[in-house]
Z-matrix of the N, CA and C atoms (Angstrom, degrees):
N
C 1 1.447
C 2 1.528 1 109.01
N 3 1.169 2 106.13 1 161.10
C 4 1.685 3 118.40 2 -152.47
C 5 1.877 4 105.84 3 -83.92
N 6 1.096 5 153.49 4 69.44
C 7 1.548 6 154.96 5 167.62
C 8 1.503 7 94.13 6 -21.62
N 9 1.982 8 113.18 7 120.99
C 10 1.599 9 90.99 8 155.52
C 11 1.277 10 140.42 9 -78.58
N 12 1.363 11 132.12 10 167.79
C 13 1.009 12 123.01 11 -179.44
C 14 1.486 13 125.24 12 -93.96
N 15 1.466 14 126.06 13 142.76
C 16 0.942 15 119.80 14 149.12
C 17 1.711 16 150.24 15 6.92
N 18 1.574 17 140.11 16 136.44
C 19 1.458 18 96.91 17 154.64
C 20 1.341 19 134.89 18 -76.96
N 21 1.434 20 109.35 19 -26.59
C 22 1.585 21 91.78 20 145.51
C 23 1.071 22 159.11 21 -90.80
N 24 0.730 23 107.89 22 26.08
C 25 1.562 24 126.97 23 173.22
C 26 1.745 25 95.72 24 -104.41
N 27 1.206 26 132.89 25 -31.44
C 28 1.748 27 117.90 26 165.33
C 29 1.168 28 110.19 27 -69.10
N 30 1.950 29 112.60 28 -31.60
C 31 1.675 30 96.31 29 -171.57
C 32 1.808 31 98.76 30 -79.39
N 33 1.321 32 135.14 31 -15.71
C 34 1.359 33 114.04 32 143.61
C 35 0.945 34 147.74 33 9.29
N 36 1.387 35 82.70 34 -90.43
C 37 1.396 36 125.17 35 174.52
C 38 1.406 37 107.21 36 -38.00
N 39 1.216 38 114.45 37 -77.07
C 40 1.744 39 134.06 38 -169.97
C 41 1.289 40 86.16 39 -63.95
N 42 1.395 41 152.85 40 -55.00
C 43 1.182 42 136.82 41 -132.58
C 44 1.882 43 103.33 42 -88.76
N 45 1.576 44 108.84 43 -29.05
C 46 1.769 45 108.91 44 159.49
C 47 1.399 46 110.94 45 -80.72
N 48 1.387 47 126.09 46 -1.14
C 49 1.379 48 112.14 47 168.08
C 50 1.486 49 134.33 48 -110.26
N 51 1.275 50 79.63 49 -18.29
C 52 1.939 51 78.41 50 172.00
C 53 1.203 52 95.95 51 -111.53
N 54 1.517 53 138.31 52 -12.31
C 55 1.576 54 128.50 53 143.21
C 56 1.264 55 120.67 54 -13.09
N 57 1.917 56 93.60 55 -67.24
C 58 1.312 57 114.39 56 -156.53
C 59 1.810 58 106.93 57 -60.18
N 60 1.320 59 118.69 58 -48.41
C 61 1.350 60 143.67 59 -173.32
C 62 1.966 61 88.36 60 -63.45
N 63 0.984 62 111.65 61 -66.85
C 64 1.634 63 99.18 62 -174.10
C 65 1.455 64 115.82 63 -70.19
N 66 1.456 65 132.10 64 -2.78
C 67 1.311 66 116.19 65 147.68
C 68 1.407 67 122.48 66 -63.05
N 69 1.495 68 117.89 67 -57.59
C 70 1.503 69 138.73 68 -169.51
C 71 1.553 70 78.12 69 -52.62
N 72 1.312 71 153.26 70 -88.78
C 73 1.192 72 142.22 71 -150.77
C 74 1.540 73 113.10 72 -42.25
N 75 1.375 74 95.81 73 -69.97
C 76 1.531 75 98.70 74 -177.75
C 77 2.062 76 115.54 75 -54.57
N 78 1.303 77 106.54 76 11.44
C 79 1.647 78 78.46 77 -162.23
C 80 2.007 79 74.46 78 -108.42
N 81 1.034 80 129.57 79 25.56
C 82 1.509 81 128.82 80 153.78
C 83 1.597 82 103.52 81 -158.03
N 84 1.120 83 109.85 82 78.89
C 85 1.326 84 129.44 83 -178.45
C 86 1.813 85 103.85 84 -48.14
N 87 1.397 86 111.66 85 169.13
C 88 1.739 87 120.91 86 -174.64
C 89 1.801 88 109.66 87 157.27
N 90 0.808 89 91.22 88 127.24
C 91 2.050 90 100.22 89 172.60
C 92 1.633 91 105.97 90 -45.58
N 93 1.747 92 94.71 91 -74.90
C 94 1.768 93 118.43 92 176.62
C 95 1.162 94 113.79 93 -40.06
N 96 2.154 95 114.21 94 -60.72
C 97 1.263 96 95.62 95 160.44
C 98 1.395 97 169.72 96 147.74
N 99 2.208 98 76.88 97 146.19
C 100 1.327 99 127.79 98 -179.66
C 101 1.746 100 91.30 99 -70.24
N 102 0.978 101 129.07 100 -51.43
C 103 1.425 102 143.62 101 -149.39
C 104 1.959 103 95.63 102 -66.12
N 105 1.539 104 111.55 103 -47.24
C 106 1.076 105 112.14 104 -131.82
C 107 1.280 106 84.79 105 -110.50
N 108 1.187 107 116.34 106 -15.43
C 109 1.690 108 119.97 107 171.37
C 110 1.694 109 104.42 108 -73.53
N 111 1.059 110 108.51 109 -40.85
C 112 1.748 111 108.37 110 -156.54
C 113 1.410 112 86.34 111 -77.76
N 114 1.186 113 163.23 112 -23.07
C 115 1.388 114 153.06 113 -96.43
C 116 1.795 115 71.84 114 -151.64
N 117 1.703 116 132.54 115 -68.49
C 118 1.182 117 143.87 116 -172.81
C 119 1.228 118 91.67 117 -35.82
N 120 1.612 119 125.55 118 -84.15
C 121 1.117 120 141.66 119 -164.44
C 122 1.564 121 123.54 120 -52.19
N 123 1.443 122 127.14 121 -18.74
C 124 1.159 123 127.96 122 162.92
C 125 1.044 124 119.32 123 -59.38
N 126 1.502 125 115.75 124 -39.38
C 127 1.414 126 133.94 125 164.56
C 128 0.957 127 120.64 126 -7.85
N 129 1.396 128 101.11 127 -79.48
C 130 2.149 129 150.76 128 -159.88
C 131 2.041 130 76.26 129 -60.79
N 132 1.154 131 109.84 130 -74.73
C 133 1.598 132 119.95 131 -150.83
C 134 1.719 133 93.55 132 -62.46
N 135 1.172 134 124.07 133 -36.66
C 136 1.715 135 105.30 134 -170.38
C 137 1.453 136 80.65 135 -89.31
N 138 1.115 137 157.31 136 42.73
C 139 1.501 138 112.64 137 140.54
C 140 2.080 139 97.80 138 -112.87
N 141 1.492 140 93.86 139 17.19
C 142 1.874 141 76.86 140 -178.84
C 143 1.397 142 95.70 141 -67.16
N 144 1.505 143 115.36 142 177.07
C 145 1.384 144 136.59 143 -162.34
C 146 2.011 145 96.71 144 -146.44
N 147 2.066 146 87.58 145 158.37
C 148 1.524 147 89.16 146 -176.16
C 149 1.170 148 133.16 147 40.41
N 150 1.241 149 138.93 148 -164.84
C 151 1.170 150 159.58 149 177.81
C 152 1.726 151 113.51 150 -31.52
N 153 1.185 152 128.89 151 -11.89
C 154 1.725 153 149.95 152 174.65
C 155 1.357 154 103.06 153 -100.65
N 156 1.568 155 117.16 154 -45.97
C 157 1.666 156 121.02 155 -179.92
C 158 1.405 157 100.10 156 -51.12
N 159 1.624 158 109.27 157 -76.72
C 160 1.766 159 120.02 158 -170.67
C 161 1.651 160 102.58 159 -56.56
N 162 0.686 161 171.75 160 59.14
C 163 1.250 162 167.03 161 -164.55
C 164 1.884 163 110.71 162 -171.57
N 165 1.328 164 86.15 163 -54.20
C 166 1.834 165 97.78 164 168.52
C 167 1.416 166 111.00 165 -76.86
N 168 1.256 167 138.10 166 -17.57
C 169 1.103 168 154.53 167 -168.39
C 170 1.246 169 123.61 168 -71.06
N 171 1.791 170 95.88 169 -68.84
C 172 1.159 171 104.66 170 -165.73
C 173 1.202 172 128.70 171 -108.90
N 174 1.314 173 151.60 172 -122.35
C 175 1.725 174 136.46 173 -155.59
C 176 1.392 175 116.56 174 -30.26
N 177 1.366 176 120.49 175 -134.62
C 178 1.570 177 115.49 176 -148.88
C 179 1.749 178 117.33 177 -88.69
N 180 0.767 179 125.75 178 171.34
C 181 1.580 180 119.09 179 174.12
C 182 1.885 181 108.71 180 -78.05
N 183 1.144 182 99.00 181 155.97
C 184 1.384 183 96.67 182 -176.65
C 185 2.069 184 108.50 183 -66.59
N 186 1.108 185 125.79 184 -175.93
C 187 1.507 186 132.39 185 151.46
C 188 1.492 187 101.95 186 -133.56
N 189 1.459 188 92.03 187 121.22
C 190 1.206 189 124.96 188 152.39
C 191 1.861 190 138.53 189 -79.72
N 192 1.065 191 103.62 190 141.06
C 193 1.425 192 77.56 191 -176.31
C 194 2.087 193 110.14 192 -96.36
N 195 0.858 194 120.55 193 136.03
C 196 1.439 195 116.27 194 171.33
C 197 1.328 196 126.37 195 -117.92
N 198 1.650 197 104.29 196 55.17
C 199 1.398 198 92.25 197 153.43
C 200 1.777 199 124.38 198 -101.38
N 201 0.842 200 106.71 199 4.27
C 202 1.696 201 119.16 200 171.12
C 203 1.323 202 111.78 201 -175.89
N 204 1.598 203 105.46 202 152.77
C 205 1.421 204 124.74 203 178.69
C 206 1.840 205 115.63 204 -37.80
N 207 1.307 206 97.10 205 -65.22
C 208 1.331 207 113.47 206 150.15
C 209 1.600 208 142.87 207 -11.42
N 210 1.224 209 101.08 208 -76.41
C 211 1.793 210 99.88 209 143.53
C 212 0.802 211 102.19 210 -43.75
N 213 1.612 212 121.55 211 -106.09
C 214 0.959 213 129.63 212 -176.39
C 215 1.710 214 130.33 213 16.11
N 216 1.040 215 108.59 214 -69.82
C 217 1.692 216 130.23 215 151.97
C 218 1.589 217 108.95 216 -42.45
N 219 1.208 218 106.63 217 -75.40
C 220 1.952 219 104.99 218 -178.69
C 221 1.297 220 112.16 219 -45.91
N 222 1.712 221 126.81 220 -14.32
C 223 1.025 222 107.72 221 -178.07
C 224 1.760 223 104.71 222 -94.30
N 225 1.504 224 103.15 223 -47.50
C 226 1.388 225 114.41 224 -157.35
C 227 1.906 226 138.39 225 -65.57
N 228 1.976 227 78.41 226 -26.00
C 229 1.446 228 121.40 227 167.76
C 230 1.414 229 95.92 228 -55.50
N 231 1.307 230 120.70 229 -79.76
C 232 1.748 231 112.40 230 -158.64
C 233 1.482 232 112.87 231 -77.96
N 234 1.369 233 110.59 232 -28.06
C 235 1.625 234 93.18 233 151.77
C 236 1.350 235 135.70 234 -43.42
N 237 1.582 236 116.29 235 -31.67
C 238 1.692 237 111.69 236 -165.50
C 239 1.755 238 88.64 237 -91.72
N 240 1.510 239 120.49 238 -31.05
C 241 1.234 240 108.60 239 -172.13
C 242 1.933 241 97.38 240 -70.26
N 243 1.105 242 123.75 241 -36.00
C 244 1.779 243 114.32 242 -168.14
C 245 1.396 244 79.18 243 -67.53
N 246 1.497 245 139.92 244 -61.51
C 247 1.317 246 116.60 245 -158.01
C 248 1.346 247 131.57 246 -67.31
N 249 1.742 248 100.26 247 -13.12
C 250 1.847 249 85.00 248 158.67
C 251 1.653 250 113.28 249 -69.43
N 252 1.432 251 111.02 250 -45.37
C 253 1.182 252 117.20 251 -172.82
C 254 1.236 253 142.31 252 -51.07
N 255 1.774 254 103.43 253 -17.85
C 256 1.745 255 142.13 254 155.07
C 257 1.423 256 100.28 255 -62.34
N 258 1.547 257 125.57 256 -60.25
C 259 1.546 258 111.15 257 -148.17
C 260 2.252 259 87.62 258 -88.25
N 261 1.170 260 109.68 259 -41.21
C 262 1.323 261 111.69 260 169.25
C 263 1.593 262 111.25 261 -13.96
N 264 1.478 263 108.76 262 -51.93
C 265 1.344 264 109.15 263 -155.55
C 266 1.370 265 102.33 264 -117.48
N 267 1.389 266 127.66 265 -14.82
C 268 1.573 267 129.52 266 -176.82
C 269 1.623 268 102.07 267 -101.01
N 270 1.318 269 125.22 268 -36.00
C 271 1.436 270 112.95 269 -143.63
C 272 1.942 271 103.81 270 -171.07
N 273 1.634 272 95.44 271 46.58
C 274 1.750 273 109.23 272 -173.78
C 275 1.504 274 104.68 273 -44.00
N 276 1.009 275 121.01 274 -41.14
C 277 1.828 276 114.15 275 -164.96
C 278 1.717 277 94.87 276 -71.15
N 279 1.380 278 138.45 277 -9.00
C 280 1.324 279 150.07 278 162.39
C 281 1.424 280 121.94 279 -67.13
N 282 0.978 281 126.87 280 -51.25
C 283 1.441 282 140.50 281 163.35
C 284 1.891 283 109.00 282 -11.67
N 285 1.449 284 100.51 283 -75.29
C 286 1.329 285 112.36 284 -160.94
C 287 2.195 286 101.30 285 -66.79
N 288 1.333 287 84.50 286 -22.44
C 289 1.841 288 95.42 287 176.43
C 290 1.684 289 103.62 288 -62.67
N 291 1.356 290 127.40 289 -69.34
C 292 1.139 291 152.63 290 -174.29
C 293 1.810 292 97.82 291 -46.09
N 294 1.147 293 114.53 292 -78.12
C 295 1.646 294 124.78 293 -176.00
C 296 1.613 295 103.88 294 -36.80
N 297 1.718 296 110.56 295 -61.20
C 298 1.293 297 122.82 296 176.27
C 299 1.760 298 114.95 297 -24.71
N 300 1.736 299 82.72 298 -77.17
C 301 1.824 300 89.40 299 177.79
C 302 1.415 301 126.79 300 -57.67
N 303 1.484 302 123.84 301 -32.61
C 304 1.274 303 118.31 302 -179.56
C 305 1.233 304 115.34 303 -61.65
N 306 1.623 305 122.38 304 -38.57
C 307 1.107 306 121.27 305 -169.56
C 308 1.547 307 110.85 306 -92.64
N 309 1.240 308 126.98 307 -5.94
C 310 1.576 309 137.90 308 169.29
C 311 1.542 310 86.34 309 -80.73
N 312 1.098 311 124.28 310 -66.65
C 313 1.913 312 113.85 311 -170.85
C 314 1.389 313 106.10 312 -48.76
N 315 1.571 314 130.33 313 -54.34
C 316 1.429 315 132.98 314 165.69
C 317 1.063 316 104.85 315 -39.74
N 318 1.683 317 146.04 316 -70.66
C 319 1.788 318 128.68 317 -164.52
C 320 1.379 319 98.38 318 -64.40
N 321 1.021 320 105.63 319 -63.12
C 322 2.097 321 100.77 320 -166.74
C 323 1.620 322 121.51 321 -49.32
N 324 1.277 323 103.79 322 -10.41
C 325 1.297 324 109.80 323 -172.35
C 326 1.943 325 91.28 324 -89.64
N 327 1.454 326 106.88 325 -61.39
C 328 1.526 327 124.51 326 168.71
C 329 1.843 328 98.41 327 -24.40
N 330 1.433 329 106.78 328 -68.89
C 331 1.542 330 118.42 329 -139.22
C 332 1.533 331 93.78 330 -83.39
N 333 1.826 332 125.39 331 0.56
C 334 1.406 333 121.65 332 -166.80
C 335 1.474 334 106.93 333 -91.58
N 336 1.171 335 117.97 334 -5.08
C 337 1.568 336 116.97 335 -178.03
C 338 1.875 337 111.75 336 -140.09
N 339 1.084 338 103.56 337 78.79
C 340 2.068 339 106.50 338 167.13
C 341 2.066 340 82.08 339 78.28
N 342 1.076 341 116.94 340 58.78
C 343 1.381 342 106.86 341 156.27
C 344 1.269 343 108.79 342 60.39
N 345 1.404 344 127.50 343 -177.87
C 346 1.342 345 137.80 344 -161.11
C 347 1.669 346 103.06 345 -121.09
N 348 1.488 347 110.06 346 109.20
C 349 1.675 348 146.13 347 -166.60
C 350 1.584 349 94.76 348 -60.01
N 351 1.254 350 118.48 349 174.02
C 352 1.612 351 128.25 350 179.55
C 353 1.724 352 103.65 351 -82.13
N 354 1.624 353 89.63 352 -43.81
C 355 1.689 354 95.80 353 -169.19
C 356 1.771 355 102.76 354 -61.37
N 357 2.089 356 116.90 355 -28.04
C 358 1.417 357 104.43 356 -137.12
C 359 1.959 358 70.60 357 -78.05
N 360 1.374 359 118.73 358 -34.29
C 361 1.319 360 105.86 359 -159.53
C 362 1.513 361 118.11 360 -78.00
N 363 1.202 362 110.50 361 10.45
C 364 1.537 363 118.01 362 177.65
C 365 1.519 364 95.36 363 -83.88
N 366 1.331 365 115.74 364 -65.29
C 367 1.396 366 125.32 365 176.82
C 368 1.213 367 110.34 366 -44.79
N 369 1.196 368 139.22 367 -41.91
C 370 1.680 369 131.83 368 178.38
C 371 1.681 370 110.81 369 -84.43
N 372 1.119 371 100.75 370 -10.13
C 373 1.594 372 106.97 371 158.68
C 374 1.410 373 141.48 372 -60.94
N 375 2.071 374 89.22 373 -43.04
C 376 1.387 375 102.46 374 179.12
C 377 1.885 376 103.86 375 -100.82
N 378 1.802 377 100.37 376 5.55
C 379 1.560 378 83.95 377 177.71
C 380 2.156 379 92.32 378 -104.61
N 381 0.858 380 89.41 379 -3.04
C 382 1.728 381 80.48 380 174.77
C 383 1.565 382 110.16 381 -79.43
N 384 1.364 383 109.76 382 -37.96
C 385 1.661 384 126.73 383 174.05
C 386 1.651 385 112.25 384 -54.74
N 387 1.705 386 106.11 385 -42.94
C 388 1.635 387 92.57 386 177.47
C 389 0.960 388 114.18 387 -105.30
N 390 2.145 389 122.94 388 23.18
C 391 1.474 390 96.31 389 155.91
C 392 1.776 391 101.13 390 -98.23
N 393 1.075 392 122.21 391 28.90
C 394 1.181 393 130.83 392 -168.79
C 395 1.664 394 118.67 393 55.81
N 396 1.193 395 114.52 394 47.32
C 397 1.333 396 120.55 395 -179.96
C 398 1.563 397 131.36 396 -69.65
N 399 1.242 398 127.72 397 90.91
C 400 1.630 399 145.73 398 -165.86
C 401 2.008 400 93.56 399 -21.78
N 402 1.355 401 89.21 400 -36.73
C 403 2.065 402 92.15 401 -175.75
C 404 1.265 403 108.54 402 -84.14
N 405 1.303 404 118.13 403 3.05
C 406 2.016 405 102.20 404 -169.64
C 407 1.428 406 84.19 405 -99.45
C-alpha cells in the first residue's frame, strides 16, 4: 500500500515532470510552439492516476531556473532520478505510473510542433535514462 508523500517529495515529483516537459521544449525553442507543446503536455499529466495524479496536481509549481539548457538539466535530471527513488520506496506499484507520464508529456510535447527535432530526442533520451527506463 501506497505511504503519502511529503511536500517535498510532491514538489519532486512536479519538479522531474514539468522539468522534464520544459527541457523537451526548450531543446527546439518557438513562441507557436511553446503554446502547442504546453497544451500537448497537459494531456500526458491529466491522465496520471493515484498517488502521481495528486502530486502533479496539487500545491505550487516547481521553479526552474532558465538561464540555460544546462541548468536546467542539473536540476531536472536528479529530480526524476529522486522521484523514482521516492515512489521506489513509498508507493512501488507507482513507479511505472510516474515514468509512463513523464515520458508521454516528453513525446507530445516533442510531437506538438513539426514532429520530434534531433536535439528534442536527445533530451528525451537523457530524460528516459534518469528515470531509469529498461528502453533508454
Amino acid at each position: 500500500m501506497a505511504q503519502s508523500l511529503t511536500d517535498e517529495e510532491m514538489l519532486i515529483l512536479k519538479t522531474g515532470a514539468f522539468g522534464a516537459v520544459f527541457l523537451v521544449s526548450n531543446a527546439d525553442p518557438g513562441v507557436l510552439a511553446m503554446f502547442r507543446e504546453s497544451f500537448a503536455a497537459s494531456g500526458a499529466i491529466a491522465d496520471a492516476s493515484g498517488l502521481v495524479k495528486a502530486a502533479l496536481s496539487s500545491g505550487p509549481l516547481p521553479r526552474l531556473p532558465r538561464d540555460s539548457q544546462s541548468q536546467v538539466e542539473s536540476v531536472v535530471l536528479p529530480a526524476l532520478r529522486q522521484a523514482i527513488t521516492i515512489l521506489t520506496e513509498k508507493a512501488p506499484e507507482d513507479v511505472a505510473i510516474y515514468r509512463s507520464v513523464v515520458l508521454a508529456a516528453a513525446d507530445r510535447t516533442a510531437r506538438a510542433h513539426n514532429g520530434i527535432s534531433t536535439a528534442e530526442a536527445q533530451v528525451i533520451e537523457r530524460i528516459a535514462a534518469a528515470l531509469g527506463d529498461p528502453a533508454a
